[in-house]
VOBA-96547 format. One line per field, with one value per residue (C-alpha): residue number from 1; residue in three letters; chain; x, y, z negated. Coordinates in nm, 3 decimals. Layout:
BEGIN
selum c(NUM;...)
banu c(ala;...)
palo c(A;...)
px c(X;...)
py c(Y;...)
pz c(Z;...)
! end
This chain:
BEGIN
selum c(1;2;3;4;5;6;7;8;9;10;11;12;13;14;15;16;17;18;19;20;21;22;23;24;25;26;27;28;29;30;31;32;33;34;35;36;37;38;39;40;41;42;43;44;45;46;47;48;49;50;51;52;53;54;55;56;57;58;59;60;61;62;63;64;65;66;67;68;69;70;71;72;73;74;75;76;77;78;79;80;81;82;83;84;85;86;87;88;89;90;91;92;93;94;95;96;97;98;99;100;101;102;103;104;105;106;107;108;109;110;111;112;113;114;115;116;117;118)
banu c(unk;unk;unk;unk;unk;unk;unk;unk;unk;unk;unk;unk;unk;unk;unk;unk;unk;unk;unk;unk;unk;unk;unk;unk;unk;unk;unk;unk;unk;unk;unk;unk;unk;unk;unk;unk;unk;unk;unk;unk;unk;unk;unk;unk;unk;unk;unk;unk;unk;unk;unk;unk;unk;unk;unk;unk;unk;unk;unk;unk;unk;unk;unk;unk;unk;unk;unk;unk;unk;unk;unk;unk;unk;unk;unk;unk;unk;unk;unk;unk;unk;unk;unk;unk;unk;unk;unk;unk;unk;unk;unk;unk;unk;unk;unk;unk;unk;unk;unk;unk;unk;unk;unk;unk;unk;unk;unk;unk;unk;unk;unk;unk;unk;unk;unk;unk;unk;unk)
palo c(A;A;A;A;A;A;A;A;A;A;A;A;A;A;A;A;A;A;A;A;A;A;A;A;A;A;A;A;A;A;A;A;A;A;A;A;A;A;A;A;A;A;A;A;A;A;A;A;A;A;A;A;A;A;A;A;A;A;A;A;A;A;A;A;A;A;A;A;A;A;A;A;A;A;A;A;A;A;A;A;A;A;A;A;A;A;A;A;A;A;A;A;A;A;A;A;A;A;A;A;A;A;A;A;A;A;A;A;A;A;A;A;A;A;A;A;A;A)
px c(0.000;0.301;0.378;0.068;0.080;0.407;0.254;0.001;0.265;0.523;0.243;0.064;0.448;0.476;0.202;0.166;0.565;0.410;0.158;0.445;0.622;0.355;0.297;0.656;0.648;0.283;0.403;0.424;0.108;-0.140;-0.456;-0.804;-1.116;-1.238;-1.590;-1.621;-1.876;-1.817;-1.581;-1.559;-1.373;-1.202;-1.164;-1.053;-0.700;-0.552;-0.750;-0.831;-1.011;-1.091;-1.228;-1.367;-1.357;-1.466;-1.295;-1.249;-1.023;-1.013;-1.384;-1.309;-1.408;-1.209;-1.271;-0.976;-0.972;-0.709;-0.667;-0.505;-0.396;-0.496;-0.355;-0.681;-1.037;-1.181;-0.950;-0.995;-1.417;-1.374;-1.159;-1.423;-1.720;-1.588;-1.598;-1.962;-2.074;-2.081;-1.759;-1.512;-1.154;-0.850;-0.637;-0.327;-0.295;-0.002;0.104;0.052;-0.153;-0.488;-0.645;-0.348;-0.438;-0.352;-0.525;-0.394;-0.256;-0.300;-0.396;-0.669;-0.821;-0.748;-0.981;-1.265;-1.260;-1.283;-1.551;-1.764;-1.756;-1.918)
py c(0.000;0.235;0.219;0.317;0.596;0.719;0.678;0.903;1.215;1.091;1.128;1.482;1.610;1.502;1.617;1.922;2.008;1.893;2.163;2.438;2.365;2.394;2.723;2.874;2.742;2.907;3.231;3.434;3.277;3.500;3.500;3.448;3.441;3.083;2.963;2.695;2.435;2.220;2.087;1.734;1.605;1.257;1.119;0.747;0.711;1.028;1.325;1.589;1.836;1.834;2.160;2.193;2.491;2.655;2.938;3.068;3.195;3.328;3.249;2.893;2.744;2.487;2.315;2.188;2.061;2.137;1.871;2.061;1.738;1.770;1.513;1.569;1.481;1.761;2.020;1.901;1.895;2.303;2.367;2.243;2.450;2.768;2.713;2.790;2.698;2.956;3.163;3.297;3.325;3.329;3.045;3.073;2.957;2.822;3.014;2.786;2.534;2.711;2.360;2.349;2.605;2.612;2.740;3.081;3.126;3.485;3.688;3.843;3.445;3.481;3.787;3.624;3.249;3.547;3.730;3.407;3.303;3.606)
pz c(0.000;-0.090;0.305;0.411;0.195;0.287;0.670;0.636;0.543;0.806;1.066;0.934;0.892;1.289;1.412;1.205;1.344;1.728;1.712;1.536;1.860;2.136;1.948;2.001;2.329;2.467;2.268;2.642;2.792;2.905;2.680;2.708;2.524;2.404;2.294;2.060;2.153;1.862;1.584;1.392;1.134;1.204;0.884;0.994;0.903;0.935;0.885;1.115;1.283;1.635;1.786;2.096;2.316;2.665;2.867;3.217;3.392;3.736;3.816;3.706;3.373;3.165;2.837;2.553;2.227;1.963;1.709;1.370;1.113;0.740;0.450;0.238;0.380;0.172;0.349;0.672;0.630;0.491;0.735;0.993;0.843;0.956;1.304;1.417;1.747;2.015;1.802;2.007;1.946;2.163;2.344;2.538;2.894;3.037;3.384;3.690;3.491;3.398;3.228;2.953;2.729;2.316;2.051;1.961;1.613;1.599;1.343;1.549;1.532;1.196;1.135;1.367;1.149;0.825;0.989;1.068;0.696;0.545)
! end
């Protein structure tokens, strides 16, 4: 069981460094503006939060999800609650490739997620 348990941190330290990166990396993408269509906590071995989002871009639209990792259920389930459906926030989109977008980690997101839980 021990294992297992140490599993679970290897993985959220992974993915949580995985999503750190694709941050830096999108840093210069050009923005847009993202509507959320709807989140969901996946609580089967490792936790997390899927949420899924619509934009468009050039007359075309596109859809993502961005998967954030939690070690706690609990955290992971509040963390879901303040994403409404039809909130917008912003994504990045990578030049050349307007279907690979990542969630924006801005603080202007952070102000909208704020906003949406008053």
């Amino acid at each position: 069981m021990g294992g297992l348990f140490l599993d679970v941190y290897v993985v959220y330290i992974f993915r949580l460094l995985w999503r750190l990166l694709s941050l830096i990396r999108s840093r210069r993408w050009e923005k847009a503006s993202a509507i959320i269509v709807g989140t969901h906590a996946n609580t089967l071995l490792y936790s997390s939060v899927c949420v899924d989002y619509e934009y468009a871009l050039d007359g075309q639209n596109f859809a993502d999800t961005f998967v954030k990792p939690f070690i706690w259920d609990s955290s992971g389930k509040a963390y879901a609650d303040q994403f409404a459906k039809g909130m917008s926030f912003t994504v990045r989109i990578k030049p050349g490739q307007p279907g690979v977008s990542i969630a924006d980690a801005s603080v202007e997101n952070l102000w909208n997620y704020e906003t949406a839980r008053r």
